[in-house]
FIMI-930275 format. One record per residue: residue number from 1; x, y, z of N, C-alpha, C in turn. Coordinates in Angstrom, 2 decimals, always signed. Example, Ala and Ser with C-alpha at 12.3 -4.5 7.8 and 13.67 -1.06 7.14 Angstrom:
<gufis>
> 1	+13.19	-5.69	+7.80	+12.30	-4.50	+7.80	+13.20	-3.30	+7.80
> 2	+12.85	-2.25	+7.08	+13.67	-1.06	+7.14	+12.90	+0.03	+7.87
</gufis>
This chain:
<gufis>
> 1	-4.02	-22.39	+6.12	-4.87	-21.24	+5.85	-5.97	-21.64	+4.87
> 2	-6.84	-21.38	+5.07	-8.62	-21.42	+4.25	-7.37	-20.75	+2.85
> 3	-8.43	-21.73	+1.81	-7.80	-21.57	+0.66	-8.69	-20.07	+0.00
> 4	-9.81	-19.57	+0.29	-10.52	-18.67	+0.16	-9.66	-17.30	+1.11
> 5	-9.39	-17.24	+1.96	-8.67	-16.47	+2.69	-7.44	-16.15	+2.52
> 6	-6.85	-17.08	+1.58	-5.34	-16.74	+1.05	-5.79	-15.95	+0.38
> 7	-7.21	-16.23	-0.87	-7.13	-15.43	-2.36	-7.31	-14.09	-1.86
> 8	-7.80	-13.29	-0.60	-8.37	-12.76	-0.06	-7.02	-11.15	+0.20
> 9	-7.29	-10.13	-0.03	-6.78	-9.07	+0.68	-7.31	-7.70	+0.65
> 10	-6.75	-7.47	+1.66	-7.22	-5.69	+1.81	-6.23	-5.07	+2.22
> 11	-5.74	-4.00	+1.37	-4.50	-3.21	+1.24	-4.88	-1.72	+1.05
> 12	-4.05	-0.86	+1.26	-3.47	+0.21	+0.85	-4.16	+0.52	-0.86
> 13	-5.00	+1.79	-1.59	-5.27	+1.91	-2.18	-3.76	+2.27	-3.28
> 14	-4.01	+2.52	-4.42	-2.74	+2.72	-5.70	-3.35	+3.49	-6.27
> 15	-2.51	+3.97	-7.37	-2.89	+5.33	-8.11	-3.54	+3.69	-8.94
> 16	-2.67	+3.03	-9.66	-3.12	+2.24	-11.02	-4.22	+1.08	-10.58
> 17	-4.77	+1.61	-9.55	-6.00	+0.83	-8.82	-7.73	+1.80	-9.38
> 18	-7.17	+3.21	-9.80	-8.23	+4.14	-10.08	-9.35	+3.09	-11.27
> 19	-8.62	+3.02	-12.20	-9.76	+2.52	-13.34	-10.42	+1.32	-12.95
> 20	-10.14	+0.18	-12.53	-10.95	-0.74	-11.47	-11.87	-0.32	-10.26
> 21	-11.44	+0.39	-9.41	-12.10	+0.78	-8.86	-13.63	+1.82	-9.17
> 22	-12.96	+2.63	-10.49	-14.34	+3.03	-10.77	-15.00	+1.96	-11.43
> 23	-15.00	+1.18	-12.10	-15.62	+0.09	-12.78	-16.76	-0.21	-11.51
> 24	-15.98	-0.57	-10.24	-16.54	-1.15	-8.98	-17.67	-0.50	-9.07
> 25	-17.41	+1.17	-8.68	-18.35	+2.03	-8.06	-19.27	+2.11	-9.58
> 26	-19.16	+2.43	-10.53	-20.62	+2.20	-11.39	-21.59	+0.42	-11.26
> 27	-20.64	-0.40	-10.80	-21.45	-1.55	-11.03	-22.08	-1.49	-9.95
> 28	-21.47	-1.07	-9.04	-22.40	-1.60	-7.89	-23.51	-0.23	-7.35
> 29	-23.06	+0.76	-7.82	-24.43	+1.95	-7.71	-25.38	+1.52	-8.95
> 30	-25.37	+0.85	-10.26	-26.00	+0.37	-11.24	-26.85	-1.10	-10.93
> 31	-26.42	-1.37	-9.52	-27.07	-2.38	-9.36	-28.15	-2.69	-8.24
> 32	-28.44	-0.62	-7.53	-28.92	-0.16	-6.60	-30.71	-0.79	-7.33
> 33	-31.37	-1.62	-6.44	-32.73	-1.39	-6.94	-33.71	+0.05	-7.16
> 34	-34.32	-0.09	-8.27	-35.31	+1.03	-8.42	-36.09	+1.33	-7.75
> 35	-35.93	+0.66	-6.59	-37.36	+1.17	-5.33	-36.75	+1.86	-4.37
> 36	-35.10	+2.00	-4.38	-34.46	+2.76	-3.14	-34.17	+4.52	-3.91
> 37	-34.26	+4.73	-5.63	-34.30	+5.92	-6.00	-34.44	+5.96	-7.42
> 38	-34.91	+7.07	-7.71	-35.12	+7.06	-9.37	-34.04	+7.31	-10.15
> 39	-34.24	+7.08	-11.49	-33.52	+7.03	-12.42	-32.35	+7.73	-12.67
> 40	-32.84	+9.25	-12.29	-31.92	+10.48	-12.47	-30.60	+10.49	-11.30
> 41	-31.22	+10.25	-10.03	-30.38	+9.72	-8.79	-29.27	+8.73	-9.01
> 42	-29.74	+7.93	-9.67	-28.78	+6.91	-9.74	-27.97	+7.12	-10.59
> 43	-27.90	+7.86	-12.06	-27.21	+8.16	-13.04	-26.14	+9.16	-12.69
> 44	-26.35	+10.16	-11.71	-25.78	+11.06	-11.24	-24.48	+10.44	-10.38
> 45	-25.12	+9.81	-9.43	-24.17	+8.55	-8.42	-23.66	+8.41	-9.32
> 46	-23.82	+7.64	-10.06	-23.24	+6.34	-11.22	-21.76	+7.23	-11.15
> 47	-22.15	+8.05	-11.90	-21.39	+9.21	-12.87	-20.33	+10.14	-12.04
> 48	-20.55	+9.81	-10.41	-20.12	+10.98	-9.72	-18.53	+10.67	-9.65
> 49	-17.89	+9.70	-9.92	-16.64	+9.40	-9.73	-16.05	+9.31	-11.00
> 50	-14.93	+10.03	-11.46	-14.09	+9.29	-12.35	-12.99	+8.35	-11.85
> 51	-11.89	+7.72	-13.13	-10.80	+7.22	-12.31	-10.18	+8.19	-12.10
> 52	-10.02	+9.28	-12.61	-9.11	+10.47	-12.09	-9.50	+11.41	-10.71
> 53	-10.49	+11.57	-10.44	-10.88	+11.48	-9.20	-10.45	+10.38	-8.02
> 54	-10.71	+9.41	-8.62	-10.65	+8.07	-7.65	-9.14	+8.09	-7.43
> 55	-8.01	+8.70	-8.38	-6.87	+8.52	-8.08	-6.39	+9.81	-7.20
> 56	-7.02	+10.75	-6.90	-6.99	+12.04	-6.45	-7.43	+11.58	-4.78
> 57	-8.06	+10.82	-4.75	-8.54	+10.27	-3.50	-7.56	+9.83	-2.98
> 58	-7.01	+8.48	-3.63	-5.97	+7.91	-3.00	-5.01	+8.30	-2.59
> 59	-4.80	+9.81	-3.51	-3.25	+10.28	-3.08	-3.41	+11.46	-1.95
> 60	-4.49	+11.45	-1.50	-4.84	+12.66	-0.45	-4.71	+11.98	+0.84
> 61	-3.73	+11.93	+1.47	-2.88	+12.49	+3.02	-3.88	+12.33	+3.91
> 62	-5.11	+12.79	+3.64	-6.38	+13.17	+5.32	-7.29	+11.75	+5.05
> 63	-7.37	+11.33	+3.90	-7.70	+9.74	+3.64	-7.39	+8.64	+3.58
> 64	-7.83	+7.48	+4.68	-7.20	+6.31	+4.23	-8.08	+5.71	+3.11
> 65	-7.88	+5.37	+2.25	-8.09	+4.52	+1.26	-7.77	+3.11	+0.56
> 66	-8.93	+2.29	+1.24	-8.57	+0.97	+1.06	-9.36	-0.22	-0.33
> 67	-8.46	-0.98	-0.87	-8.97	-1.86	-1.66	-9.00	-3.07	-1.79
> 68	-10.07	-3.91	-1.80	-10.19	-5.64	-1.22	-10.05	-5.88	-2.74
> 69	-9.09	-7.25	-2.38	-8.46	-7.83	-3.70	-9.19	-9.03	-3.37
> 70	-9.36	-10.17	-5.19	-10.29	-11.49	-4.76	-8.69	-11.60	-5.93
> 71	-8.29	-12.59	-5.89	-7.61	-14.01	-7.40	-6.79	-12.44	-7.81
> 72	-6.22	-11.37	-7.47	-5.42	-10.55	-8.23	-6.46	-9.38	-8.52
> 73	-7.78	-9.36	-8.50	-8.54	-8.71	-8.96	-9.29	-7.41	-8.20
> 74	-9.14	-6.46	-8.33	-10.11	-5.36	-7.72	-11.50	-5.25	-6.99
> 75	-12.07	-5.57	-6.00	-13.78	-6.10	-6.25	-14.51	-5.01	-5.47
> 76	-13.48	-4.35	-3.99	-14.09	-3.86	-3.74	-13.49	-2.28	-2.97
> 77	-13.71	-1.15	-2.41	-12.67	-0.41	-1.68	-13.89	+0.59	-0.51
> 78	-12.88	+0.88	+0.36	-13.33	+2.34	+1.16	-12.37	+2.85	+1.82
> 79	-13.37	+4.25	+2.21	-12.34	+5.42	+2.43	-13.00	+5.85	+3.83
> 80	-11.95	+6.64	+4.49	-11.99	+6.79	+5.96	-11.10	+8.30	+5.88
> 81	-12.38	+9.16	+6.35	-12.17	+10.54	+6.39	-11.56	+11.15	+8.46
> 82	-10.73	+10.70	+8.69	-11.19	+10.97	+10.06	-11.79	+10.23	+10.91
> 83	-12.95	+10.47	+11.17	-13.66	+9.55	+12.36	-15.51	+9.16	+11.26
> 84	-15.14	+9.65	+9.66	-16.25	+9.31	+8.98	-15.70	+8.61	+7.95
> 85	-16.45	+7.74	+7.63	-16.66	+6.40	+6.67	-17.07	+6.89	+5.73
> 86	-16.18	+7.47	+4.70	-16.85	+7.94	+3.00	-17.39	+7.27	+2.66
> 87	-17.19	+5.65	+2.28	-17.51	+4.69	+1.12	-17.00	+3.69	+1.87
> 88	-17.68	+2.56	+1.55	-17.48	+1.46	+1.14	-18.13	+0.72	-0.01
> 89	-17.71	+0.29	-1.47	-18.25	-0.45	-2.18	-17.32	-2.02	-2.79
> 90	-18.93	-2.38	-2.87	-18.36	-3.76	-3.29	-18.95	-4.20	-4.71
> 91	-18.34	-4.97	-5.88	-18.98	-4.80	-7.10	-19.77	-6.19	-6.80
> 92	-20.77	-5.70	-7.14	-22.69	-6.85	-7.36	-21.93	-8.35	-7.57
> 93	-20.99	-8.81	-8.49	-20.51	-10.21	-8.68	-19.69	-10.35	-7.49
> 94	-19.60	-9.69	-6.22	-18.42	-10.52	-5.37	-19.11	-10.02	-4.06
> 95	-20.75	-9.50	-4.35	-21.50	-9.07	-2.89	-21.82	-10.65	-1.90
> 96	-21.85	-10.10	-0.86	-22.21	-11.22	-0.26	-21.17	-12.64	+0.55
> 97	-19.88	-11.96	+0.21	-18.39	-12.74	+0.46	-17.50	-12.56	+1.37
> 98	-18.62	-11.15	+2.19	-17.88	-10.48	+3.12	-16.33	-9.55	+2.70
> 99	-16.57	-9.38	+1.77	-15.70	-8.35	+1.27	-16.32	-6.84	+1.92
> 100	-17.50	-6.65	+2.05	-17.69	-5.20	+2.94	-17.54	-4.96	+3.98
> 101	-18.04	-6.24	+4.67	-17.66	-6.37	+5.75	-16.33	-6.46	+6.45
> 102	-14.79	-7.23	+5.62	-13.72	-7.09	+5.94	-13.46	-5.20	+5.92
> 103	-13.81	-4.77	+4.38	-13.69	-3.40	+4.38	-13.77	-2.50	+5.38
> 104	-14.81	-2.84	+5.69	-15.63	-2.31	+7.24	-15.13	-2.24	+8.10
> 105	-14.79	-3.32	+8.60	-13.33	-3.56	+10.00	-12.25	-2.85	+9.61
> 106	-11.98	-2.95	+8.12	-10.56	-2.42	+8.27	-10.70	-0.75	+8.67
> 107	-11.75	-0.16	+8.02	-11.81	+1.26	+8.25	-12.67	+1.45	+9.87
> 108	-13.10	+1.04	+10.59	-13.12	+0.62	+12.07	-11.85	+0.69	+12.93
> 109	-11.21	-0.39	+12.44	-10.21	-0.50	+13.36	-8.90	+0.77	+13.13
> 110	-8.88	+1.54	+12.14	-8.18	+2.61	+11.41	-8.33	+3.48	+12.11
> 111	-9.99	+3.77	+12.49	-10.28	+5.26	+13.13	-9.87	+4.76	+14.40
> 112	-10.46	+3.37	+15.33	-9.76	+3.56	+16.50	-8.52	+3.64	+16.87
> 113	-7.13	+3.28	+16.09	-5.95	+3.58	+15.92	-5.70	+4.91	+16.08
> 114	-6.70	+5.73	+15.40	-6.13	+7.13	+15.36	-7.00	+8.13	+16.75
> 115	-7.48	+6.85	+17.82	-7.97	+7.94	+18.66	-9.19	+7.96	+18.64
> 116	-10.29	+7.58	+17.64	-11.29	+8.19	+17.58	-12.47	+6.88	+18.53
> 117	-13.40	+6.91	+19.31	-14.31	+6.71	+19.93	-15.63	+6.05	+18.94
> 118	-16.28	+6.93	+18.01	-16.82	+6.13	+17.57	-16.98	+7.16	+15.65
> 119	-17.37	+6.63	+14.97	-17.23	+6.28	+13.65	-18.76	+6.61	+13.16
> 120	-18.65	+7.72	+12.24	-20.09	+8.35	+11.63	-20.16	+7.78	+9.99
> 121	-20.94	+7.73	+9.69	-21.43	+7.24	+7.58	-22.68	+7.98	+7.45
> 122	-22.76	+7.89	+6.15	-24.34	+7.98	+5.61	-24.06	+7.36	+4.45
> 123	-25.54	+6.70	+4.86	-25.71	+5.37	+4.25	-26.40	+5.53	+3.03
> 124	-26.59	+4.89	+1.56	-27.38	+4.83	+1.31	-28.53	+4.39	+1.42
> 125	-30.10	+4.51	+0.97	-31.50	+3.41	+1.50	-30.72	+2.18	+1.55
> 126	-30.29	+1.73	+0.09	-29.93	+0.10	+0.02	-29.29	-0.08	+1.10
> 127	-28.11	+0.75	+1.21	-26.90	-0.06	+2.27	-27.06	-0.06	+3.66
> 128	-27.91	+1.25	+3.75	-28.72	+1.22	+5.48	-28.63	-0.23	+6.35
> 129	-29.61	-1.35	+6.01	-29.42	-2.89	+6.00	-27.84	-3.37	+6.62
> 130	-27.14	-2.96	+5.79	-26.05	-3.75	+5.83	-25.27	-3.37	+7.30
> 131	-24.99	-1.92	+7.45	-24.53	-1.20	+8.61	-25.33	-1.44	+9.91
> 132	-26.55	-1.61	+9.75	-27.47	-1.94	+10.91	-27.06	-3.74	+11.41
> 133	-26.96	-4.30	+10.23	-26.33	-5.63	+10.61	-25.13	-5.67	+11.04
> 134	-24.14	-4.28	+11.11	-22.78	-4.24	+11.56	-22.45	-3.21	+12.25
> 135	-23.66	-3.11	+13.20	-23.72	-3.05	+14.69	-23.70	-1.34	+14.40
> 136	-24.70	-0.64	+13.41	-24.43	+0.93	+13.35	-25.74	+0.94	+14.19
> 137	-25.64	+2.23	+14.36	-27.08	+3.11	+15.10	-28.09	+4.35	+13.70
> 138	-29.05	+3.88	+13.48	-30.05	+4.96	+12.41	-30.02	+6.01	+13.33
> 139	-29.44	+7.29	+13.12	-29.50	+8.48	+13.77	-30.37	+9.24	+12.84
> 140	-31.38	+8.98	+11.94	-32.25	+9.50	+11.06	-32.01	+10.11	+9.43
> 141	-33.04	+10.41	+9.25	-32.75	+10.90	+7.30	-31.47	+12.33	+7.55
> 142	-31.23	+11.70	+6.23	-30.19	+12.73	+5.56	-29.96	+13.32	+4.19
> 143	-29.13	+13.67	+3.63	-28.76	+14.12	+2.48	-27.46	+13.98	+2.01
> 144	-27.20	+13.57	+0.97	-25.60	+13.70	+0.26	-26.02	+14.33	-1.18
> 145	-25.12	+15.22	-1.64	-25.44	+15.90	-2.38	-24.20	+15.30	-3.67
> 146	-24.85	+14.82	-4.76	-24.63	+14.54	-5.95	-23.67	+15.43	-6.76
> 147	-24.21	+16.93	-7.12	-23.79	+17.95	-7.40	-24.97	+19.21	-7.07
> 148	-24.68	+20.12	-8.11	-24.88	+21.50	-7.49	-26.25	+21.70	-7.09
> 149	-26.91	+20.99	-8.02	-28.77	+20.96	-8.03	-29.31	+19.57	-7.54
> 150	-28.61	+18.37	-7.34	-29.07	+17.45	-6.67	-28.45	+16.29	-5.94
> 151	-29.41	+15.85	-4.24	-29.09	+15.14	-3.41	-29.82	+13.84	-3.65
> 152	-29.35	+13.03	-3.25	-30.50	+11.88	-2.63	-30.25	+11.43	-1.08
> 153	-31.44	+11.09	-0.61	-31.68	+10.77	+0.70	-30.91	+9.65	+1.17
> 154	-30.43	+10.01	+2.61	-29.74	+8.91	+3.26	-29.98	+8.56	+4.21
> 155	-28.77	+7.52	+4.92	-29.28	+7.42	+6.51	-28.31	+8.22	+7.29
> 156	-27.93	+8.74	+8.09	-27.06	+9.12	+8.89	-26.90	+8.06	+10.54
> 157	-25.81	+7.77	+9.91	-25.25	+6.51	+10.80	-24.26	+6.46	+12.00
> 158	-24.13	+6.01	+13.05	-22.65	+5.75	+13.90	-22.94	+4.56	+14.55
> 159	-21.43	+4.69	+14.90	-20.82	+3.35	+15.81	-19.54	+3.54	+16.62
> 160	-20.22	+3.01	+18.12	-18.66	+3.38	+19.02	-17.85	+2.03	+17.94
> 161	-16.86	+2.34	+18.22	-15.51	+1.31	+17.72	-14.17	+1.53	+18.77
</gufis>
């Protein structure tokens, strides 16, 4: 076995996985360039998860929730609502390793297990790129809403699977 592929996993999310995982999700929305949204956008993102949330996720039944391990370590996770792709993030020091991409498959091959045909997201600007390289379709602009008074723009995405 590739000695990189041993260090390598993607499992089942944990409650005592919450505080890593948010670490993830601020580094890697903190590491969104300033040309895909302003300041206020991103602080909001940043901010939108706690670990107590993040552990509220994991323990909810209608979600799979998954987390890519590197050397023992937390780097990256996503969640699979049904036949929609909540999240996938990966933290900025371990982008590029195909850690989203394993993520990706795993929540792919999840929804087709359960029946489903093809697989909806919304993307952020940045991550748009990445999904288009993994075979999604731009079904046009969107919205995800932050909280009560503000969204930022997305892509609205699918893919048969």
């Amino acid at each position: 076995m590739d000695s990189l592929a041993s260090r390598r996993l993607i499992r089942l999310g944990r409650p005592e996985d919450a505080e890593a995982l948010q670490v993830v999700h601020e580094a890697a929305v903190s590491a969104v360039p300033a040309r895909f949204y302003p300041p206020e956008i991103v602080s909001a993102w940043r901010n939108s998860i706690s670990s107590l949330r993040m552990s509220s996720y994991m323990a909810d039944p209608g979600l799979l929730f998954l987390v890519a391990r590197h050397n023992g370590a937390a780097v990256g996770f996503g969640c699979l609502e049904g036949r929609h792709i909540r999240a996938v993030y990966v933290h900025p020091g371990h982008g590029r390793q195909g850690f989203g991409h394993a993520l990706l498959q795993a929540l792919e091959k999840a929804a087709r297990k359960s029946g489903f045909e093809c697989v909806f997201l919304r993307a952020s600007l940045n991550a748009a790129p990445f999904y288009v390289r993994n075979g999604y379709t731009d079904l046009g602009p969107g919205e995800f809403d932050l909280c009560v008074d503000l969204s930022m723009p997305c892509r609205r995405m699918a893919k048969a699977v």
